[in-house]
C-alpha positions, 0 to 999 in steps of 0.5 A: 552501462552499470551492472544494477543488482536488485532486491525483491521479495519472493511473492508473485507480486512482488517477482512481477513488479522486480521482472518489470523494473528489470525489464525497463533497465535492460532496455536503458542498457543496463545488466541486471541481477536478482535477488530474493529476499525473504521478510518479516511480513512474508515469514509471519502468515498465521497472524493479522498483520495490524497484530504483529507490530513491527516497524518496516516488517515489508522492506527491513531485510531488504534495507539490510542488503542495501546497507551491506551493498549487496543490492544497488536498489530495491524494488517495492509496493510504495503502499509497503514503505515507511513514510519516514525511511530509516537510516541511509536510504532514499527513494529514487523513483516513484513508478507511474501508478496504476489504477489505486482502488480497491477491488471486490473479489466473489464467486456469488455477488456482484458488488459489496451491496449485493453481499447477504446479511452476515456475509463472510468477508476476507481481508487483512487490512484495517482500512479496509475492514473500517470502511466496509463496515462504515458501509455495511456493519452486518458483515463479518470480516474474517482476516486474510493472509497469504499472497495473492494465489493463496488469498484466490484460492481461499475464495474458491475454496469457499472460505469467503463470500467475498474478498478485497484486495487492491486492484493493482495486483490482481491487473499486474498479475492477470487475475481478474478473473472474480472481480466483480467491482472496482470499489468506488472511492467515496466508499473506500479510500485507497491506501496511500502509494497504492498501485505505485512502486517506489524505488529505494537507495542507498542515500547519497548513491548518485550515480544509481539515482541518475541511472533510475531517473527515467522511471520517475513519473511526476503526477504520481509522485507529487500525489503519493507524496501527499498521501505519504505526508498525510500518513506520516502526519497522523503518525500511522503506518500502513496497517492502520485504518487510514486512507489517502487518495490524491490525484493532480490536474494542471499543477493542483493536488486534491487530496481525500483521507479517512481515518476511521475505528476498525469496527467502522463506528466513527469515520472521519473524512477530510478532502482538500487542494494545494500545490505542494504535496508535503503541506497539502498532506500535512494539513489535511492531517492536522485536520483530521487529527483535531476532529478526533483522529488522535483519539481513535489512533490511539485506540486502534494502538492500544488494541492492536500494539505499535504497528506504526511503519 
């Protein structure tokens, strides 16, 4: 069987999703190595991430030992890679995903209803500021970096009454311990691949791809697919307020997306059906973009620069 080097991120997260892929390979036979990268996104910790502006800041290192073949696959978050990859790579595999929620972290509150007026709420997402806001508009959103440990403890420590983080993680990493609510989807719409992780190549590496082929989980690839064509119909990236949610049963794809202004003013939302991932996402796209979700990207751009992914 092959030696398979992989890239990973050093969070925990992320050290988790690369132990598992490894894991899985070595059960195929396989010899696997290690390597940590370091990213943009991990470097950059005292800023809002829609605030940094930059293209790819999860995945571009990492895509940069791919190109100089010192890696043979990398091993992300899907909901952290570019809708349309750069340069000579493709995804492999799309890991059967895990629940895509968001969920509702406190020590005091049991749900984002429970929460006071004017509670303090972490996150470091648009989305989910939109969305929350949408639902309950008295409550201030504090921005919130770090990995999952540091964003823990900042609640703990009593900087928040309250955080949301994706479901996903928190399961993975066993830290379930202050969610108090899995939120319901019809008030937030999950970011598109979350809870799934994607496999990424070099183009054209044939033999690596044969070698992934068995991580490969159908349903939700055709679903992460649709949601990823949504997101690369409205020309958005991960950190801007937009939210696809796809699941399939029997060959039918149904599709919910929002788009929304982060202060949570306007919310636009979208829902359809089809059996072909790329023209469901892109239709549902189109849709929202002619309700006026043009418009309100292209303020969030203005506002926050080009964080396009």
């Amino acid at each position: 069987m092959a030696l398979l080097r992989i890239g990973s991120r050093g969070s925990q997260l992320a050290l988790w999703q690369a132990h598992h892929i490894s894991d899985l390979l070595r059960a195929q036979g396989h010899t696997v190595e290690l390597e940590i990268i370091k990213t943009t996104g991990d470097k950059i910790q005292d800023v809002a991430l829609a605030k940094v502006g930059t293209k790819g800041m999860f995945t571009k290192e990492i895509e940069e030992a791919l190109v100089e073949n010192r890696i043979d696959l990398a091993v992300h978050s899907l909901k952290d890679l570019p809708t349309a990859l750069a340069g000579p790579f493709e995804i492999a595999a799309i890991t059967e995903r895990v629940d895509p929620r968001d969920a509702f972290l406190s020590l005091k509150y049991n749900s984002v209803k429970e929460l006071p007026l004017g509670a303090r709420v972490g996150t470091s997402s648009l989305r989910r500021q939109a969305q929350i806001k949408r639902f309950r508009p008295d409550l201030e959103i504090i921005a919130l970096r770090g990995n999952v440990d540091t964003r823990v403890r900042k609640l703990e420590e009593g900087e928040y009454d309250a955080i949301i983080l994706a479901a996903a993680g928190l399961k993975r990493l066993g830290k379930t311990q202050h969610i108090k609510e899995i939120i319901d989807a019809d008030i937030m719409c999950s970011a598109a691949g979350q809870g799934a992780l994607g496999i990424e190549i070099r183009k054209g590496d044939a033999a690596t791809r044969q070698q992934l082929e068995f991580l490969n989980d159908q349903p939700s690839r055709l679903a992460t697919l649709c949601e990823r064509a949504l997101l690369n119909q409205l020309g958005g990236g991960c950190q801007v307020p937009i939210g696809a949610y796809a699941t399939v049963k029997d060959g039918t794809i149904a599709l919910t997306a929002i788009c929304a202004r982060p202060n949570g003013s306007e919310l636009l939302r979208e829902e359809g059906t089809g059996t072909d991932p790329l023209e469901l996402g892109q239709r549902v796209g189109n849709i929202i973009l002619g309700r006026g979700g043009d418009k309100i990207l292209q303020d969030v751009y203005r506002e926050n620069g080009p964080v396009q992914n």
